[in-house]
N, C-alpha and C positions, 0 to 999 in steps of 0.2 A: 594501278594495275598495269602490267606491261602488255605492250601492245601482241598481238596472236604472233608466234617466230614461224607460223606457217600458210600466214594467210595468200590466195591461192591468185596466181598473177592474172589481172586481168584485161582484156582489149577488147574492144569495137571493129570488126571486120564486116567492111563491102563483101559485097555479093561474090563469087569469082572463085580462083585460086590464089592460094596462097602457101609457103612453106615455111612449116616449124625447122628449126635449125637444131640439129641432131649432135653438133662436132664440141658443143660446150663453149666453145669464145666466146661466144654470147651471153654467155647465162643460162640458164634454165626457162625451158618456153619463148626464147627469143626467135622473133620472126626473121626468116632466112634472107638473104641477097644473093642465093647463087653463090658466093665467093668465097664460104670457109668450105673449103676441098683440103685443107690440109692435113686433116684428124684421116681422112680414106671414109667417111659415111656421110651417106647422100642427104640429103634435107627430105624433109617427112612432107608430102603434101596433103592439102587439106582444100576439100569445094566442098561450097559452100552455095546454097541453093538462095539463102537472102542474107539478108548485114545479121549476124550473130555478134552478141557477147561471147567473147569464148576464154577461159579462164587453164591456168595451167599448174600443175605442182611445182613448189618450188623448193620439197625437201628432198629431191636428190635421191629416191628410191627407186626409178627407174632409168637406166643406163639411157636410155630416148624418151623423153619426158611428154608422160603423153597430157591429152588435154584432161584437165584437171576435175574430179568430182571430187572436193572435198571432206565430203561423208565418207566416201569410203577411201581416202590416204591413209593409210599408215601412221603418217604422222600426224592424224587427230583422232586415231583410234582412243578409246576409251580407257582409262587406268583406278586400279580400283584399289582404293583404302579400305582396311576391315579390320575389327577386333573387338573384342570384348568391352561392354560398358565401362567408360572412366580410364580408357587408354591415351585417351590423348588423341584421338582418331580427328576430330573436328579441329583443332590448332592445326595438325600437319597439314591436312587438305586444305585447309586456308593460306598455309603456308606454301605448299606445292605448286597450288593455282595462281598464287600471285608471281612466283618463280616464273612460271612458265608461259602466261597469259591466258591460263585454261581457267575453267568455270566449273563450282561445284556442285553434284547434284547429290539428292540426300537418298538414301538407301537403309533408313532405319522407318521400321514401321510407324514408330508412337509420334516421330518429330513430323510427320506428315503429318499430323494434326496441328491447329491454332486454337488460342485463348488458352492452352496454358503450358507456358514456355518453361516453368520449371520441374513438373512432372515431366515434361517431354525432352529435357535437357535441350533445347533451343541454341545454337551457336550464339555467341556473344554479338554484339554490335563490333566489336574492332574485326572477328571474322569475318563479318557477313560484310565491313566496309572493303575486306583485301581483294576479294574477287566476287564475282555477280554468284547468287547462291538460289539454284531450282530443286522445287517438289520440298519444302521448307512451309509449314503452315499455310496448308491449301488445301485443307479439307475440314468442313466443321464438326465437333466430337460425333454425333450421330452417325457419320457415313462411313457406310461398311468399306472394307477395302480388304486384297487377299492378292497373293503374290502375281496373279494372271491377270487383276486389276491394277496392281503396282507395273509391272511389265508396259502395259499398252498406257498407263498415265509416262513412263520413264522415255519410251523408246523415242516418240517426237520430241519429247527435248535432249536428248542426245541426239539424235538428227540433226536439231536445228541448230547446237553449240556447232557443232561439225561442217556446217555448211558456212558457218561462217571464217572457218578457220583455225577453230582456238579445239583444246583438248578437253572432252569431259575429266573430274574430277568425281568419282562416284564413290560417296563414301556411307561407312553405316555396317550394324553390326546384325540385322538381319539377315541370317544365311540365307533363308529361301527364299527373299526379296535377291539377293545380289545373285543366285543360283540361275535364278528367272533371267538374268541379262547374259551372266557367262557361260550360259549352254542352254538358254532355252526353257520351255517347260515339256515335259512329257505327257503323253495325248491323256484326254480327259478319261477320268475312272469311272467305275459302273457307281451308281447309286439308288437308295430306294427307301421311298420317304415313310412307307409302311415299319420297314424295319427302323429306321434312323425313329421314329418317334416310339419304336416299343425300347428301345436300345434308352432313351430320354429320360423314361421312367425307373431306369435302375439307378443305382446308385455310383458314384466313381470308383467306389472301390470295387464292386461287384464287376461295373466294365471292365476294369484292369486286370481283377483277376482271370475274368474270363477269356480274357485276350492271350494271358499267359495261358491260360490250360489249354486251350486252341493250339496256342503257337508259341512255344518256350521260348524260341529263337527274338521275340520280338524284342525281347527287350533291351538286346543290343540296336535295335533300327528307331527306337520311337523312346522320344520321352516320356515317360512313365508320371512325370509331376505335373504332367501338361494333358489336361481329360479330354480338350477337344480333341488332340492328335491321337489321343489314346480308341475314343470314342469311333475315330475315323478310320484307324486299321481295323479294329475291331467287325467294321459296315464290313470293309474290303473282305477281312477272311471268312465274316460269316457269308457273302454274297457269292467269293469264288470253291469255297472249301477248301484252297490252297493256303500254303503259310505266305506271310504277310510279302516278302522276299518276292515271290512268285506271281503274286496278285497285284503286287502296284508296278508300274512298264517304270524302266530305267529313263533316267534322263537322257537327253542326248549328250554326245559328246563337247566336253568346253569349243567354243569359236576359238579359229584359229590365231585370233588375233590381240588375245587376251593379254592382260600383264595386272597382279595382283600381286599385293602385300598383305598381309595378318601383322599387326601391331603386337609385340609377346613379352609382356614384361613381367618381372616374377612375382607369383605368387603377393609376399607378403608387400612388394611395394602397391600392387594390387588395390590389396586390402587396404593398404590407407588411403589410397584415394577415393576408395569409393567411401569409406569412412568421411572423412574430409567432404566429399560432395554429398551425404547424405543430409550431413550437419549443417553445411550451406543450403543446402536445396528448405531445411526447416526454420532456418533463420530466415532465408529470404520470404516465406510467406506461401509453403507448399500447403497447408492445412486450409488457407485461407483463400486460394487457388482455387482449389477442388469443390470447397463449400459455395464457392461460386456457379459448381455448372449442376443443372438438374441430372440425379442419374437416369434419369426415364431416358436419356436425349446422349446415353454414353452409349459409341458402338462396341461389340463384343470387343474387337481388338485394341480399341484405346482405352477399355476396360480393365485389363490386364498389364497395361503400362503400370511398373513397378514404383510403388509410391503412390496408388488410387486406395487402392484397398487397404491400407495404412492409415490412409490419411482420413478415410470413412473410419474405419475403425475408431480410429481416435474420437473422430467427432460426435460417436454416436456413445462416449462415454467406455469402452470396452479398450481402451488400453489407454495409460499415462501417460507424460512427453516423454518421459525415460524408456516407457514400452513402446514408443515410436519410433524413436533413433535406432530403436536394437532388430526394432522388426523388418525397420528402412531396410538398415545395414545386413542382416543378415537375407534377406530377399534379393537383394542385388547380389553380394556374393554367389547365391544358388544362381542366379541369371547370368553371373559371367562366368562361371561354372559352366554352364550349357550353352554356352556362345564358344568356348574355349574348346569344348569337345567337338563342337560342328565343325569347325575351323579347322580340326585337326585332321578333320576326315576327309577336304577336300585341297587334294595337290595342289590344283589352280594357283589356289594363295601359298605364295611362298614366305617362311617365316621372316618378320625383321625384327629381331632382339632391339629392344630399346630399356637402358639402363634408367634408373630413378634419378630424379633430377635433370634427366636429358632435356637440352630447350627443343621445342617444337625445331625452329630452325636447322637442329645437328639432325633431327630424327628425319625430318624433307629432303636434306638432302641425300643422306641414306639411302632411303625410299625411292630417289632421283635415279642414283646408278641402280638400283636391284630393277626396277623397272625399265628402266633403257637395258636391261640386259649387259651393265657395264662389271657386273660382282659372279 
């Protein structure tokens, strides 16, 4: 891996005064002598109450370079990979970070789990050697997690890639995981566990339609194949009497300092890779995976990792290996279905066409100018 291109310059300064040199001869953060008057700007002084470390930018973003916090440079602001499962999302970022000297962190719900790397689609070993790779199996099936728990597990280690120098890599096709980093989350919603458990006792389809007779409109906001989400606006408009729109607070606006990619390749090349990975994922030993972990000890959201509920099914005699592959494969499509409409809905990420058979490498560097803002 290459070494950080921004890591941030650093000295040991006596007590006293001293001057940053503002005119450039020197370089960026170079301490001053008085003598470059030739540019017409004066040297920056700096006192200093005892001997500081003191550390400076050296990417050239501000016309007098101040002293350096490199959490918040510019140039190790955060850049975020996203797409749809079996885009290719995990090769780029691998590839991106080793380009750059930045460090991947993972931004998919289900890969946040360990012990089973091929439900979870786990980065290879040759990824995980190109750059250092966080929030990658470090959590055991049992433990709940949710976007305002992913947030506050995410934000110290993007801090701390930062302070070193080097640029996050945040990659993953969880919208409302990567939502939570590029704007924030919006303030907590009303709840009420009276209702939430009479609401428990009907049935999904009962929650769903009621949600629609309530509030027609919903069904463009919420996915409809998804009971918890459905279950949850349902709480919202029974609790405010407003339509769903009205009753959940908007997000805030994306940070300013944002730069995203959506991975878009078409349709049918799509479809055979997730073909292609379903078939790998059952060859490698996905049945075999599963039958390993107790379900009592699965939390809700690794529960619903695609390819659990297949792979039960199979073993509990209620579908063939041929009804397996088909259930795989058709379960993933609907998921990058709904990953592909989220995506579409938020500007932040701007599109990057990637053609079939493109190597990771053409599609990084792509990904390289759209994100420096060079396309």
């Amino acid at each position: 891996m290459k070494p950080p291109p921004q890591a941030p310059v650093r000295q040991r300064l006596a007590a006293g005064t001293h001057w940053l040199c503002t005119c450039g001869r020197s370089g960026h953060g170079a301490l001053c002598d008085g003598s470059h008057t030739g540019s017409g700007r004066r040297p920056r002084r700096i006192d200093l109450a005892e001997a500081t470390e003191l550390a400076w930018c050296p990417c050239g973003h501000s016309q007098q370079p101040p002293l350096c916090q490199p959490q918040h440079c510019p140039a190790t602001a955060p850049w975020f990979i996203a797409g749809p499962t079996a885009a290719g999302k995990s090769a780029v970022a691998a590839e991106l970070a080793d380009r750059l000297g930045g460090e991947v962190v993972n931004a998919d719900a289900f890969q946040l789990y360990r012990g089973l790397p091929l439900l979870t689609a786990q980065p290879t070993d040759d990824e995980t050697a190109r750059a250092p790779h966080h929030l990658f199996a470090v959590l055991d099936p049992g433990e709940r997690v949710s976007a305002a728990t992913y947030a506050a597990m995410a934000a110290p280690v993007i801090d701390a890639i930062r302070r070193r120098g080097r640029r996050p890599i945040v990659v993953g096709g969880s919208g409302l995981y990567l939502k939570a980093l590029t704007h924030g989350l919006p303030p907590d919603l009303p709840t009420d566990p009276g209702l939430r458990q009479q609401l428990g006792g009907w049935t999904a389809g009962h929650r769903r339609d009621e949600l629609l007779r309530l509030d027609p409109t919903a069904a463009t906001q919420v996915d409809l194949a998804n009971d918890r989400y459905v279950s949850r606006a349902l709480e919202l408009v029974m609790l405010s009497g407003r339509p769903l729109a009205e009753a959940r607070p908007p997000f805030p606006p994306p940070r300013p300092d944002i730069a995203a990619v959506v991975l878009q390749r078409d349709v049918i090349d799509l479809d055979q890779r997730i073909a292609a990975r379903c078939r790998a994922m059952i060859d490698a030993g996905l049945v075999r995976e599963v039958a390993a972990i107790d379900p009592a000890r699965v939390a809700p959201t690794l529960a619903k990792a695609i390819g659990y509920r297949q792979a039960l099914d199979h073993l509990a005699g209620r579908i063939d290996d041929a009804g397996l592959v088909e259930q795989l494969r058709l379960a993933t499509r609907r998921y990058a279905k709904r990953q592909r409409t989220w995506f579409r809905r938020e500007p932040v990420f701007q599109t990057l066409p990637v053609t079939a058979g493109e190597a990771p490498a053409a599609i990084a560097a792509r990904a390289l100018d759209a994100l420096a803002g060079r396309r």
